[in-house]
FIKEKOL-393438 format. One record per atom (N, C-alpha, C): residue in three letters; chain; x negated, y negated, z negated; residue number from 0; atom name. Coordinates in pm, 1 decimal. Each point is the difference from the previous one (the first is absolute). Layout:
BEGIN
<residuo=ALA, cadena=A, x=X, y=Y, z=Z, num=NUM, atomo=CA>
...
***
This chain:
BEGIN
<residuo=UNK, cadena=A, x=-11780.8, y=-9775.2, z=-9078.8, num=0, atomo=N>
<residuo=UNK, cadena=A, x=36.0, y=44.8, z=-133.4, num=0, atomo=CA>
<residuo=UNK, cadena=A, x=33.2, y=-118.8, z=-89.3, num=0, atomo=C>
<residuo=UNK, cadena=A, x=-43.7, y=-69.7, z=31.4, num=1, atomo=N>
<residuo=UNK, cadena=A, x=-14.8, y=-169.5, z=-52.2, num=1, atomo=CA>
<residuo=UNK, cadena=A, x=129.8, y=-69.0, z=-25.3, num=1, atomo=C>
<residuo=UNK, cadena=A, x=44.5, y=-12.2, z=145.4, num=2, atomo=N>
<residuo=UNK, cadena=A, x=153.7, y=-29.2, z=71.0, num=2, atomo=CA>
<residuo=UNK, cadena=A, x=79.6, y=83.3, z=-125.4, num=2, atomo=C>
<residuo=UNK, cadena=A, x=-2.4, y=114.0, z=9.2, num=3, atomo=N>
<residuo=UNK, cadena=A, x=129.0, y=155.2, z=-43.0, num=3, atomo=CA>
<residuo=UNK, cadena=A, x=31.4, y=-80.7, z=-114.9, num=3, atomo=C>
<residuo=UNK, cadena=A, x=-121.9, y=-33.0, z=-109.3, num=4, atomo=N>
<residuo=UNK, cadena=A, x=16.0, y=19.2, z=-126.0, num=4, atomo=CA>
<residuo=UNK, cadena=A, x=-53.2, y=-107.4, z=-97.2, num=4, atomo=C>
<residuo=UNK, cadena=A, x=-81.4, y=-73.5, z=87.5, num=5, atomo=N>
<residuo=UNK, cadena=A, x=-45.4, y=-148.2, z=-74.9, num=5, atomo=CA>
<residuo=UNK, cadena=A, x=111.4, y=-88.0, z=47.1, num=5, atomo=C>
<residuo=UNK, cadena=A, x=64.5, y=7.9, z=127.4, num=6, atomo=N>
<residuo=UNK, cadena=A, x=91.7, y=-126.1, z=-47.9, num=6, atomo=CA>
<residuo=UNK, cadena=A, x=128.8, y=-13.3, z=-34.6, num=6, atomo=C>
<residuo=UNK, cadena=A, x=97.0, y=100.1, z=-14.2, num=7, atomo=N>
<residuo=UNK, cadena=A, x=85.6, y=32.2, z=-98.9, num=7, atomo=CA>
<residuo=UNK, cadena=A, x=-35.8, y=7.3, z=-136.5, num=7, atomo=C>
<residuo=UNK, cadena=A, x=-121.7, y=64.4, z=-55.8, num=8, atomo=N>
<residuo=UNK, cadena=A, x=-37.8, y=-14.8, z=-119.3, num=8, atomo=CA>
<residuo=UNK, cadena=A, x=-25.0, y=-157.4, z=-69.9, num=8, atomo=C>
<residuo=UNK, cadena=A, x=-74.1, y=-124.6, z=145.9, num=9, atomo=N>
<residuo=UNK, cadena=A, x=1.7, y=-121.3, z=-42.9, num=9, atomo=CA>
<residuo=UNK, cadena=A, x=124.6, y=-85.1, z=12.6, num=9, atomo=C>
<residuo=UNK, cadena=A, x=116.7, y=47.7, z=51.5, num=10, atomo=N>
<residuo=UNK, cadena=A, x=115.0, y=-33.4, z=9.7, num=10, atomo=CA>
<residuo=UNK, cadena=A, x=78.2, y=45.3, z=-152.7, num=10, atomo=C>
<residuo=UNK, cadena=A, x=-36.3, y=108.1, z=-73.1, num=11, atomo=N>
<residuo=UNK, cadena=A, x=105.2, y=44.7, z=-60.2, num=11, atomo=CA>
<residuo=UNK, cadena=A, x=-93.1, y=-126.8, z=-163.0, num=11, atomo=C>
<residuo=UNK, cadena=A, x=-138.9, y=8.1, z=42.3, num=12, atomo=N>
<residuo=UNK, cadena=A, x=-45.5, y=-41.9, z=-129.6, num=12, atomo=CA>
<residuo=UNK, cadena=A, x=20.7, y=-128.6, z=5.9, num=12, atomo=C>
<residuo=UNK, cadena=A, x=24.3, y=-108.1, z=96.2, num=13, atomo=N>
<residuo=UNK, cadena=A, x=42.0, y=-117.0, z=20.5, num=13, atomo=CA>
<residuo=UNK, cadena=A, x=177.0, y=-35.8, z=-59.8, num=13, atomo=C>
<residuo=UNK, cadena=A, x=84.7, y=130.5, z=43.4, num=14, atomo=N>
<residuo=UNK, cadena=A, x=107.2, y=-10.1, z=-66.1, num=14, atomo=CA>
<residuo=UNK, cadena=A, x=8.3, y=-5.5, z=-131.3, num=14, atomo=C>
<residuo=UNK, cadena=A, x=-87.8, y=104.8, z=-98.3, num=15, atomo=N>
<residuo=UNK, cadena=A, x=-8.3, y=18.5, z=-119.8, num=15, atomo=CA>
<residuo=UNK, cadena=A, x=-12.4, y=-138.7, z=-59.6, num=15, atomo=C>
<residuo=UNK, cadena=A, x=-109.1, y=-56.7, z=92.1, num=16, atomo=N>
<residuo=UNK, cadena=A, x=-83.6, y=-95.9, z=-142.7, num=16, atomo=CA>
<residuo=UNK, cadena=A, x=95.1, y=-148.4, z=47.1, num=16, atomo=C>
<residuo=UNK, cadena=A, x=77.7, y=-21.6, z=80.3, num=17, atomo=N>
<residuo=UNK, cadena=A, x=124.5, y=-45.3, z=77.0, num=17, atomo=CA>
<residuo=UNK, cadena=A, x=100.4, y=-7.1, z=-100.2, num=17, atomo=C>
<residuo=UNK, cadena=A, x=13.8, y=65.8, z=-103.6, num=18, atomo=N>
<residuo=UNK, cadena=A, x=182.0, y=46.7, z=0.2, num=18, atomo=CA>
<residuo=UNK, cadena=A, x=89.6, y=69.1, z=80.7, num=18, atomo=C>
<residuo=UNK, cadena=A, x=-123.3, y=93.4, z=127.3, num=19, atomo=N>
<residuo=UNK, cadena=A, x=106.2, y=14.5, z=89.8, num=19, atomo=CA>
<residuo=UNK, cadena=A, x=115.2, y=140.4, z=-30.3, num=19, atomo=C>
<residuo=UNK, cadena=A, x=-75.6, y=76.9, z=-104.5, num=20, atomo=N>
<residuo=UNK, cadena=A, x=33.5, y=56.8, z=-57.2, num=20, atomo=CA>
<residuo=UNK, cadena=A, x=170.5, y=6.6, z=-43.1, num=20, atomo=C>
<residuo=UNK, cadena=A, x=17.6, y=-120.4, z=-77.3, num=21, atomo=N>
<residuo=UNK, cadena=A, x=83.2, y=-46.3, z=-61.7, num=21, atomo=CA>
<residuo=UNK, cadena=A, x=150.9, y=6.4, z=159.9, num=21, atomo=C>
<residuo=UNK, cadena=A, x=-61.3, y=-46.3, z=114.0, num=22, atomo=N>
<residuo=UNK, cadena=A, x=88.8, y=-36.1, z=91.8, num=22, atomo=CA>
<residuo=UNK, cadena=A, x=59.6, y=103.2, z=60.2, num=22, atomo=C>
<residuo=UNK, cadena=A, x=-88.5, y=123.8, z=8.2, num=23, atomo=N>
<residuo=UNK, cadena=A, x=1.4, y=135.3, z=45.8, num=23, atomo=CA>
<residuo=UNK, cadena=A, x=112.0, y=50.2, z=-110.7, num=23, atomo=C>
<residuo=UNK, cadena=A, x=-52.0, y=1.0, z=-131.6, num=24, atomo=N>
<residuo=UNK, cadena=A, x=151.3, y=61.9, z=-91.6, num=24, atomo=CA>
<residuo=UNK, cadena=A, x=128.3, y=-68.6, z=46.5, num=24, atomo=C>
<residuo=UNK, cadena=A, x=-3.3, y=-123.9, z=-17.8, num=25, atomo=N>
<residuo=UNK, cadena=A, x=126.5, y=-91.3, z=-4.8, num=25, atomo=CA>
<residuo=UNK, cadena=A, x=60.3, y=46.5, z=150.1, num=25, atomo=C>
<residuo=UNK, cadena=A, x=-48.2, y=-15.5, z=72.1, num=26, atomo=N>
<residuo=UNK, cadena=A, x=67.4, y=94.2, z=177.5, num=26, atomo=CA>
<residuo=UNK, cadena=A, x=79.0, y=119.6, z=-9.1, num=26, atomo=C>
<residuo=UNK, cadena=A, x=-81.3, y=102.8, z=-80.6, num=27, atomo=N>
<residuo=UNK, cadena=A, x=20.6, y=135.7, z=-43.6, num=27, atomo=CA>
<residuo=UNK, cadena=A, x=134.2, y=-53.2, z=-81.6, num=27, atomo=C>
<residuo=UNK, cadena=A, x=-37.2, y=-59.5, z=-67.3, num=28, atomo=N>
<residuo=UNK, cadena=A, x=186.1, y=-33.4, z=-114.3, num=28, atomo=CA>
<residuo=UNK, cadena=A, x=71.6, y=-47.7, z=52.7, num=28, atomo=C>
<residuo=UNK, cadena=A, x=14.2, y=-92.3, z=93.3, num=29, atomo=N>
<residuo=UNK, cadena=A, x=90.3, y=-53.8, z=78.9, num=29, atomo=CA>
<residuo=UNK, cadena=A, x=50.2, y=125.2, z=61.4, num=29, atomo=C>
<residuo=UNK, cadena=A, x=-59.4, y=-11.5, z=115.3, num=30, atomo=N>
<residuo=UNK, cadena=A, x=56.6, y=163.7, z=91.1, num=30, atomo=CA>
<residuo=UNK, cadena=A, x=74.9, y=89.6, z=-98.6, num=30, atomo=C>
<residuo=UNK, cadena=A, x=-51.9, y=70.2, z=-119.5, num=31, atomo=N>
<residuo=UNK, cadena=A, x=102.0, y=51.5, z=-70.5, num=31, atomo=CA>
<residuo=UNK, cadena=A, x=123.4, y=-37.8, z=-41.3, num=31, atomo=C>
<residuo=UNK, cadena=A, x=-24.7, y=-118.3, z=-28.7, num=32, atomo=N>
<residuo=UNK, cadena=A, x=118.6, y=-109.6, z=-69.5, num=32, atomo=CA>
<residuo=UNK, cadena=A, x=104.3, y=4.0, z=98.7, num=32, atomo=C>
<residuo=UNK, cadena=A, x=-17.0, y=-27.7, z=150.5, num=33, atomo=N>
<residuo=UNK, cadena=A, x=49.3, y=-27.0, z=73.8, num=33, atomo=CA>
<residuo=UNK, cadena=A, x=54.4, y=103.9, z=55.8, num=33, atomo=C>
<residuo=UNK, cadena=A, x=-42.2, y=146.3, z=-10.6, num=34, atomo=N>
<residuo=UNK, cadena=A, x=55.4, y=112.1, z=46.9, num=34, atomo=CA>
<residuo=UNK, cadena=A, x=121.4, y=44.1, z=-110.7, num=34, atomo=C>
<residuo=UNK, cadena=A, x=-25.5, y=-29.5, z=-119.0, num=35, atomo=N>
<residuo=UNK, cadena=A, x=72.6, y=51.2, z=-74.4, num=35, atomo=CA>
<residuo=UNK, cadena=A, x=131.4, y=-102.9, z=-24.8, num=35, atomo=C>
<residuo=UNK, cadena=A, x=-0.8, y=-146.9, z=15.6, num=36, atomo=N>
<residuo=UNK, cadena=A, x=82.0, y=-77.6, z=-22.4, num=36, atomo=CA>
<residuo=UNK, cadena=A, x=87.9, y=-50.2, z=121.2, num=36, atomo=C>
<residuo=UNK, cadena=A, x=-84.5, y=85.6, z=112.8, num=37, atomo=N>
<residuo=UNK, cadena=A, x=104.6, y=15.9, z=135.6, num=37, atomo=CA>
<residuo=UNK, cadena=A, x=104.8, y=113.6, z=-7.6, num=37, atomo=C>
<residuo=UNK, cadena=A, x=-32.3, y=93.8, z=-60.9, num=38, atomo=N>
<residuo=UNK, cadena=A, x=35.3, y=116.6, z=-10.3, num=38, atomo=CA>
<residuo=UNK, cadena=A, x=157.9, y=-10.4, z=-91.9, num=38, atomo=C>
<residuo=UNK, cadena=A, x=-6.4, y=-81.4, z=-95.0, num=39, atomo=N>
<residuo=UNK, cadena=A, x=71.7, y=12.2, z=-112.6, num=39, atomo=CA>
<residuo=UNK, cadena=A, x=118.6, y=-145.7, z=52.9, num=39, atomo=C>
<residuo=UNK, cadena=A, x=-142.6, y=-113.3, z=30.1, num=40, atomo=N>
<residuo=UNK, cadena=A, x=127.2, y=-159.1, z=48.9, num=40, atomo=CA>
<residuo=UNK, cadena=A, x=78.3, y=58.8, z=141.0, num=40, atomo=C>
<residuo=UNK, cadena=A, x=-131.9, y=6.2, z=92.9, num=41, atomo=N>
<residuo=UNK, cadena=A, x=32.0, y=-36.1, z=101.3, num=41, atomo=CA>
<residuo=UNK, cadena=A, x=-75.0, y=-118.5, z=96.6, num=41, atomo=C>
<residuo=UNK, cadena=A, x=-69.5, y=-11.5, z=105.5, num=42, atomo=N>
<residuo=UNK, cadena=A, x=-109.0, y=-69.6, z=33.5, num=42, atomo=CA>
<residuo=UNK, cadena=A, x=31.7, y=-134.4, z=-39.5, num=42, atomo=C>
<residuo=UNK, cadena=A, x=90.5, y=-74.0, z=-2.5, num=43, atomo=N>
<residuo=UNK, cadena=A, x=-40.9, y=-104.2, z=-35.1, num=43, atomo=CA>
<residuo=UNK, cadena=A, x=-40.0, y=-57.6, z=-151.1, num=43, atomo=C>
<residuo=UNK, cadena=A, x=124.8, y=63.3, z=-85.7, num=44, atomo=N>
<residuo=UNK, cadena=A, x=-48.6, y=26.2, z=-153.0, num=44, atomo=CA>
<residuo=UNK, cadena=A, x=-85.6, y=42.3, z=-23.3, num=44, atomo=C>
<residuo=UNK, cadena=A, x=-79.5, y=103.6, z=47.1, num=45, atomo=N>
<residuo=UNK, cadena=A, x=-111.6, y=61.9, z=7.4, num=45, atomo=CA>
<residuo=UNK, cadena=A, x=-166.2, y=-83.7, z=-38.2, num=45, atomo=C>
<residuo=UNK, cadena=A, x=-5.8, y=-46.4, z=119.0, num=46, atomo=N>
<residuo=UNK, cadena=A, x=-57.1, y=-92.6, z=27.9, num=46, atomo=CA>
<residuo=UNK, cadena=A, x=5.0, y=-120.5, z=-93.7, num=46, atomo=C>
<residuo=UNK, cadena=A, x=63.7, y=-42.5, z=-0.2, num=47, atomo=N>
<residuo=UNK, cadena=A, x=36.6, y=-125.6, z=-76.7, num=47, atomo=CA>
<residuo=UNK, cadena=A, x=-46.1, y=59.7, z=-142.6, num=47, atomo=C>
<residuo=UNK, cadena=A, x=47.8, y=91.6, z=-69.0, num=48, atomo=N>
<residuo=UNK, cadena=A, x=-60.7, y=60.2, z=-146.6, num=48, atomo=CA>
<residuo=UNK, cadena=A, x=-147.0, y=7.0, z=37.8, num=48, atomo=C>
<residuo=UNK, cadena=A, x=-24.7, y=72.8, z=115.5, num=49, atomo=N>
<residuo=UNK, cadena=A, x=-168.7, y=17.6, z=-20.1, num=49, atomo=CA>
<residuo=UNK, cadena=A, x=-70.6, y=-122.5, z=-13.7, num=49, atomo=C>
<residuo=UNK, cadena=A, x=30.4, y=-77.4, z=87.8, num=50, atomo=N>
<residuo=UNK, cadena=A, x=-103.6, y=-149.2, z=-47.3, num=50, atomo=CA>
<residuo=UNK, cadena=A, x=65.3, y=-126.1, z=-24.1, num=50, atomo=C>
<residuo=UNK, cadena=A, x=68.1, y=35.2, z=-81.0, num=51, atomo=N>
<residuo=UNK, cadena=A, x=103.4, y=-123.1, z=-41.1, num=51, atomo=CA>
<residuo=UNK, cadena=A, x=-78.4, y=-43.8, z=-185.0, num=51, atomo=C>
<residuo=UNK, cadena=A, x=-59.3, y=91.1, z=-41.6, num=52, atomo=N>
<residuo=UNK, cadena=A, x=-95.0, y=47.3, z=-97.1, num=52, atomo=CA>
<residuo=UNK, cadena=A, x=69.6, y=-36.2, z=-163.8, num=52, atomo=C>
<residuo=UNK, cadena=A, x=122.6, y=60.3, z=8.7, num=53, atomo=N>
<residuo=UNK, cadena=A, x=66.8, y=-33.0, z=-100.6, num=53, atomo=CA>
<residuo=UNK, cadena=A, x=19.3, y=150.3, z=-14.9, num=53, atomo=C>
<residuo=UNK, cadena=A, x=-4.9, y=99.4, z=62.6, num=54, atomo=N>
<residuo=UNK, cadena=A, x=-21.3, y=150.0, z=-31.7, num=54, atomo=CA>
<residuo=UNK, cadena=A, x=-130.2, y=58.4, z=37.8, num=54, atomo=C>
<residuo=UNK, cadena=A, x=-99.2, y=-40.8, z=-87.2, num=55, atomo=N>
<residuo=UNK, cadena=A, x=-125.9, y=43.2, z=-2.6, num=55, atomo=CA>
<residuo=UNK, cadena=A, x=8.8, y=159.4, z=-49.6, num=55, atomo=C>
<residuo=UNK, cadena=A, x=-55.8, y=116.2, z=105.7, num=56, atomo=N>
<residuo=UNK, cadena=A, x=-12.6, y=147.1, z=-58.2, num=56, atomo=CA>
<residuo=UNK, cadena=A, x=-84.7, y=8.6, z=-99.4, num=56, atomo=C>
<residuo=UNK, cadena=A, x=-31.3, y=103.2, z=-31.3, num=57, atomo=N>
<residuo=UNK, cadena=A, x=-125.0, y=0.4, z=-87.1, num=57, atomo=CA>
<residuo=UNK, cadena=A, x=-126.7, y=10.2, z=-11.5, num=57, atomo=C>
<residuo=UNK, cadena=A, x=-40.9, y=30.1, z=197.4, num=58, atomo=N>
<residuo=UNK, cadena=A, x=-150.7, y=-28.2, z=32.6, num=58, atomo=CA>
<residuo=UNK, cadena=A, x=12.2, y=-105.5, z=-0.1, num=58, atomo=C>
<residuo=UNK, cadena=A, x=100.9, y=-103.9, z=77.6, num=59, atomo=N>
<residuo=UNK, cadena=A, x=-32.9, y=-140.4, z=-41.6, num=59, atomo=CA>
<residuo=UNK, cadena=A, x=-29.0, y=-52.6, z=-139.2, num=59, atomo=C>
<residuo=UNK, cadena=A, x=52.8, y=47.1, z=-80.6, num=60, atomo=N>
<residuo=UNK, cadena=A, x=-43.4, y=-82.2, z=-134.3, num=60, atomo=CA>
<residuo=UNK, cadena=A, x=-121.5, y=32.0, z=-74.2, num=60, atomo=C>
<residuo=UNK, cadena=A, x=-63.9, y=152.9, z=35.5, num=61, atomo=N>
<residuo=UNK, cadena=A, x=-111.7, y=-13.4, z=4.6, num=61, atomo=CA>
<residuo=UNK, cadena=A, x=-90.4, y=-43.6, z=80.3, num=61, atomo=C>
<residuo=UNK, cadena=A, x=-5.0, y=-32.2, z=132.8, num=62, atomo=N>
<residuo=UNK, cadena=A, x=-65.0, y=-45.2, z=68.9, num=62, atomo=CA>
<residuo=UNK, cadena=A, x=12.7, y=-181.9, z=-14.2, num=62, atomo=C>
<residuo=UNK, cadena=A, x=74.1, y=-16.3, z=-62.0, num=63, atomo=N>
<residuo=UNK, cadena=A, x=-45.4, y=-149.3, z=-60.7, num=63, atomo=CA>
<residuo=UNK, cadena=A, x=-57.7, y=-7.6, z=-111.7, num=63, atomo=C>
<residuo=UNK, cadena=A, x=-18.7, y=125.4, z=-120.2, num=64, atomo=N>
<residuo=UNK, cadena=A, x=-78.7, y=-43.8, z=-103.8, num=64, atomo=CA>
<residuo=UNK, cadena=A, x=-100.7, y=35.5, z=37.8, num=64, atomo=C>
<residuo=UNK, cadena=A, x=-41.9, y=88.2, z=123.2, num=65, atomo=N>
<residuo=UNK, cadena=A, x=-143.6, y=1.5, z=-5.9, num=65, atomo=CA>
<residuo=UNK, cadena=A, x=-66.9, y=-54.3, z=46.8, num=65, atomo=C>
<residuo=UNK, cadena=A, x=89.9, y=-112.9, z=141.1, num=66, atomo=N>
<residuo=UNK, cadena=A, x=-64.4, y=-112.5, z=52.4, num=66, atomo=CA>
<residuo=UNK, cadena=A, x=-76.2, y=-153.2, z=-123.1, num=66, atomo=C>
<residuo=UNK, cadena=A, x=136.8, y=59.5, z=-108.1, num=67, atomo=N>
<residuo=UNK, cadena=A, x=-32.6, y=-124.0, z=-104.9, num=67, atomo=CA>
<residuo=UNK, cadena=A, x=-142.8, y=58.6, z=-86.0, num=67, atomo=C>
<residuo=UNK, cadena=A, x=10.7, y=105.3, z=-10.9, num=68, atomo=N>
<residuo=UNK, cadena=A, x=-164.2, y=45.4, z=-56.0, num=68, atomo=CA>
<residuo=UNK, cadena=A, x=-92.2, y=9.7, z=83.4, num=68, atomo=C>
<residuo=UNK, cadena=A, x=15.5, y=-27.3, z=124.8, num=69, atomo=N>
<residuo=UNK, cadena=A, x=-140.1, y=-8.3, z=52.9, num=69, atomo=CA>
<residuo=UNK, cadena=A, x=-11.9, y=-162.6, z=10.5, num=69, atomo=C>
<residuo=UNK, cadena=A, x=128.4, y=-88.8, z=21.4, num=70, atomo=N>
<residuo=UNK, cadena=A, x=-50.3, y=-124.9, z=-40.9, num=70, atomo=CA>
<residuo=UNK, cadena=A, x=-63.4, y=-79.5, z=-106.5, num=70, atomo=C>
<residuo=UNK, cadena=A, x=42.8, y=70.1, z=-123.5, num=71, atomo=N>
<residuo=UNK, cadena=A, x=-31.2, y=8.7, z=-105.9, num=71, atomo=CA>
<residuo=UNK, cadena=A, x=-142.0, y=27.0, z=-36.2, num=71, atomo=C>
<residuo=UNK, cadena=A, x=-22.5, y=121.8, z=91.0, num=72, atomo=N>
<residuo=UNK, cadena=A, x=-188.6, y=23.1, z=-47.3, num=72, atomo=CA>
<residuo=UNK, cadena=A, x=-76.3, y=9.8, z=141.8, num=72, atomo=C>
<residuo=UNK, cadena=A, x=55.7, y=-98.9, z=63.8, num=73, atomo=N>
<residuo=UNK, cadena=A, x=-127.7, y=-59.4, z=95.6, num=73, atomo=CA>
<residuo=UNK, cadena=A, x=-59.1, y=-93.0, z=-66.1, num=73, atomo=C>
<residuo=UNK, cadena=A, x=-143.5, y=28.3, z=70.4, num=74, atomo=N>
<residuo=UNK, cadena=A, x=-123.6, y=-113.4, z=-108.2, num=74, atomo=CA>
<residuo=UNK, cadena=A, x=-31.4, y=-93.9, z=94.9, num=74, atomo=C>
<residuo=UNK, cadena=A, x=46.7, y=-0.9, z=126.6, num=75, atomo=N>
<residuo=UNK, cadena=A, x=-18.9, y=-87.8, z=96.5, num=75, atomo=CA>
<residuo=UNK, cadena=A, x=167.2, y=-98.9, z=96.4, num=75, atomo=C>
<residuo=UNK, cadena=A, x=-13.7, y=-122.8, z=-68.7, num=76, atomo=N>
<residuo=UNK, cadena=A, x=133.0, y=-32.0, z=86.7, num=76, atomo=CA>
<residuo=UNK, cadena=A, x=-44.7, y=-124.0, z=73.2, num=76, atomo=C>
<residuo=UNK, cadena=A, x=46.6, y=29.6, z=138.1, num=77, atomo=N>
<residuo=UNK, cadena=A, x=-14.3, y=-66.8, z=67.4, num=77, atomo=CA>
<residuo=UNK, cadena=A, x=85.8, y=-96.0, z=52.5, num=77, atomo=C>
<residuo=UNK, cadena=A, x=-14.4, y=-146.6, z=-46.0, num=78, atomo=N>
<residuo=UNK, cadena=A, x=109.7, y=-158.4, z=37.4, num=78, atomo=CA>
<residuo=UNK, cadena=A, x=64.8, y=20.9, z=151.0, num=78, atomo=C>
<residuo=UNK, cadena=A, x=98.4, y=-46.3, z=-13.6, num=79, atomo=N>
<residuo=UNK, cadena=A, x=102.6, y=-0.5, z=122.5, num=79, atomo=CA>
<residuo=UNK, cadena=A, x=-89.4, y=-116.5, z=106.4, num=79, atomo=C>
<residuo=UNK, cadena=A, x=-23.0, y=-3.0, z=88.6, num=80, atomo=N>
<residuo=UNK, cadena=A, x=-18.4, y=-162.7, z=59.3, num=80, atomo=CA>
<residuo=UNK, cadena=A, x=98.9, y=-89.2, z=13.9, num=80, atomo=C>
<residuo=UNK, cadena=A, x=-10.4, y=-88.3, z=-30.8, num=81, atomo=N>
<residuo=UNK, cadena=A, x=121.5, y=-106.9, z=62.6, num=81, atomo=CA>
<residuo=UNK, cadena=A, x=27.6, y=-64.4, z=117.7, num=81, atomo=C>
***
């Protein structure tokens, strides 16, 4: 029972406190981006609009202000190593 549901649950809460969150939307927007800007360019235009990031949709542009508010109100930051 342990297996079923404790370790997806410690996987998903590791993503959360991760940002992984954040990586899971941005996938989800791409794939859209990319279905819809194949559809209309054509695969290579397509593509090229989706992560060329000069046509950000509009989950992307929220999904960067909310990355900037959680940078914003973390109380813990942790130094790069060198």
């Amino acid at each position: 029972m342990l297996r079923r549901f404790g370790i997806p649950l410690v996987v998903a809460a590791m993503l959360a406190v991760g940002g992984g969150h954040w990586a899971v939307l941005q996938v989800v927007a791409w794939a859209g981006m990319a279905v819809s800007y194949t559809q209309t360019f054509g695969l290579g235009e397509g593509l090229s609009r989706t992560f060329g990031g000069e046509n950000p949709c509009g989950l992307c542009l929220k999904i960067e202000e909310g990355r900037g508010k959680d940078d914003r109100q973390s109380p813990v930051r942790v130094a790069a190593s060198v």
